[in-house]
C-alpha positions in Angstrom: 45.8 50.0 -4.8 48.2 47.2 -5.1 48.0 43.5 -4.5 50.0 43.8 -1.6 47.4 46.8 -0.1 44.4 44.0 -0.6 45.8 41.3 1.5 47.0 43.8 4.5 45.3 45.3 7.3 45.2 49.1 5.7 45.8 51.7 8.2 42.4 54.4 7.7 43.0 58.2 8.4 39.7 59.5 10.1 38.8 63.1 10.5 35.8 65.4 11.6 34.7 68.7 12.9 31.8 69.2 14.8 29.0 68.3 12.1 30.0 65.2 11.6 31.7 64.4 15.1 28.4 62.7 16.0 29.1 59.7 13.1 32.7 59.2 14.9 32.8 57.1 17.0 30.8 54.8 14.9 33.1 55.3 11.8 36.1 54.3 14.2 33.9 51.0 15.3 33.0 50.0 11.6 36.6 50.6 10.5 38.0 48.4 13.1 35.2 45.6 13.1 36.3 45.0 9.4 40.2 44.7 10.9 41.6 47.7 10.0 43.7 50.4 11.9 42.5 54.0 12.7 44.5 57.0 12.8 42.5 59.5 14.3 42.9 63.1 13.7 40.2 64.3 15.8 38.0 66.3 16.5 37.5 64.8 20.2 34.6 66.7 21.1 31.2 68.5 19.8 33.0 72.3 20.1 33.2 74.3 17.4 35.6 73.8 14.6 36.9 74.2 11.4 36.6 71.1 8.6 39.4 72.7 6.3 41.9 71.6 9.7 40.3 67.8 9.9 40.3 67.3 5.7 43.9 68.5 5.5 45.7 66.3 8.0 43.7 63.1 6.6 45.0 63.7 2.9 48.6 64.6 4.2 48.6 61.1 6.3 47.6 59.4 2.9 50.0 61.7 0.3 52.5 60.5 2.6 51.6 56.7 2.9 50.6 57.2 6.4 47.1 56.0 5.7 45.6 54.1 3.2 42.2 55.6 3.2 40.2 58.3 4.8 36.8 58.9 6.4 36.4 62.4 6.7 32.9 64.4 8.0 31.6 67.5 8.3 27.9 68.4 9.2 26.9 68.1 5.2 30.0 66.2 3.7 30.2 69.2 1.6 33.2 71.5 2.6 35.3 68.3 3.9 34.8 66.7 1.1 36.0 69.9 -1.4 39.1 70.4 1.0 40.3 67.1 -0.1 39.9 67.4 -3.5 41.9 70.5 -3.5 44.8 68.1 -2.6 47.2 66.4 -5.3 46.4 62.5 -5.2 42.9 62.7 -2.9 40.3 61.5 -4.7 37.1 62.1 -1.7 33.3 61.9 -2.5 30.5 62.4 -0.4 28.4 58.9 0.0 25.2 58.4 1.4 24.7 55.0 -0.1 26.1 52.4 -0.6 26.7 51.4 -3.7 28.3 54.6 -4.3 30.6 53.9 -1.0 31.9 50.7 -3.0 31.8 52.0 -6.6 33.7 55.2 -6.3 36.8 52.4 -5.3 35.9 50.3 -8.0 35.5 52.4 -10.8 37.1 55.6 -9.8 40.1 54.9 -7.2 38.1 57.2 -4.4 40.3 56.9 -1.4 38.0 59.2 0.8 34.9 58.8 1.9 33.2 62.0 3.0 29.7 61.7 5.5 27.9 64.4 6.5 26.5 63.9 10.7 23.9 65.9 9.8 22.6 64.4 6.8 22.9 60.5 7.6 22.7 58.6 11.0 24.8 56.0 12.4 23.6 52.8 11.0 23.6 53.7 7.5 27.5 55.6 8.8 28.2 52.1 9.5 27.5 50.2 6.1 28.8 52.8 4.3 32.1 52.2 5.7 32.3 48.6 5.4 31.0 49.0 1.9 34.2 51.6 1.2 36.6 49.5 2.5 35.8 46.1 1.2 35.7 47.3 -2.4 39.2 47.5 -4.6 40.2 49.9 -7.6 39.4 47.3 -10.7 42.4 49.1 -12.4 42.0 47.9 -15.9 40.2 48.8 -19.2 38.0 51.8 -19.3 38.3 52.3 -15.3 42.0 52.9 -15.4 41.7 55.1 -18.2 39.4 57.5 -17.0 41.6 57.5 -13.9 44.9 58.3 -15.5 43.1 61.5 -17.4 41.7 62.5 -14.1 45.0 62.3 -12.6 46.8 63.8 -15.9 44.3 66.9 -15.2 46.2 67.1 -11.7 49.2 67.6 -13.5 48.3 70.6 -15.2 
């Protein structure tokens, strides 16, 4: 992420299907209590659905510079989180704490954070967020060089 990324609002692609559509509305609160945008890809109610749909249109709003960032959940985290890592430039892990919410930026340029609604509630939803988005990629030394091989493996 660039200097110019840290000082603006960033705009935050957010996705779920019905495992995770419980966490929602509280993702959508914690991203806009710390000033940022939402762009939300749905789902917009508890019915049955398929994660592979939600992870793929929040990494296509960020390959595209749509979004900055992404929240994605399913019921684990699991199978969202695998569909985004399928997809050139997505770098999503699943977080249930928080010092892994705000080291995966840090250290390893993760750009989105996966939840599972049935694993976490929405408290601990809520400070993982704000720890995801208030960290930055440090982008020197040994952190940007284990980035560029994970990206040159990409590539291949």
């Amino acid at each position: 992420m660039n200097s110019d990324q840290e000082m603006r609002k960033m705009i935050i692609a957010v996705g779920c299907d019905h495992g995770g559509f419980p966490l929602k509305d509280t993702v959508i609160r914690a991203i806009r209590d710390c000033g940022h945008e939402v762009l939300d890809f749905g789902t917009h109610s508890p019915e049955r659905t398929d994660y592979p749909d939600y992870g793929q249109k929040i990494g296509r709003a960020i390959q595209e510079g749509r979004a900055d960032r992404g929240v994605a959940m399913c019921g684990s985290g699991v199978g969202i989180c695998i569909t985004l890592n399928k997809m050139k430039g997505i770098y999503a892990a699943i977080c249930h704490d928080t010092y892994s919410a705000h080291q995966g930026v840090e250290h390893d340029n993760m750009n989105v954070l996966c939840l599972g609604g049935r694993i976490i509630g929405t408290e601990l939803a809520y400070e993982l967020v704000k720890a995801f988005l208030s960290a930055r990629f440090i982008g020197t030394g040994n952190y940007l060089r284990r980035v560029e091989k994970v990206q040159a493996l990409e590539e291949r």
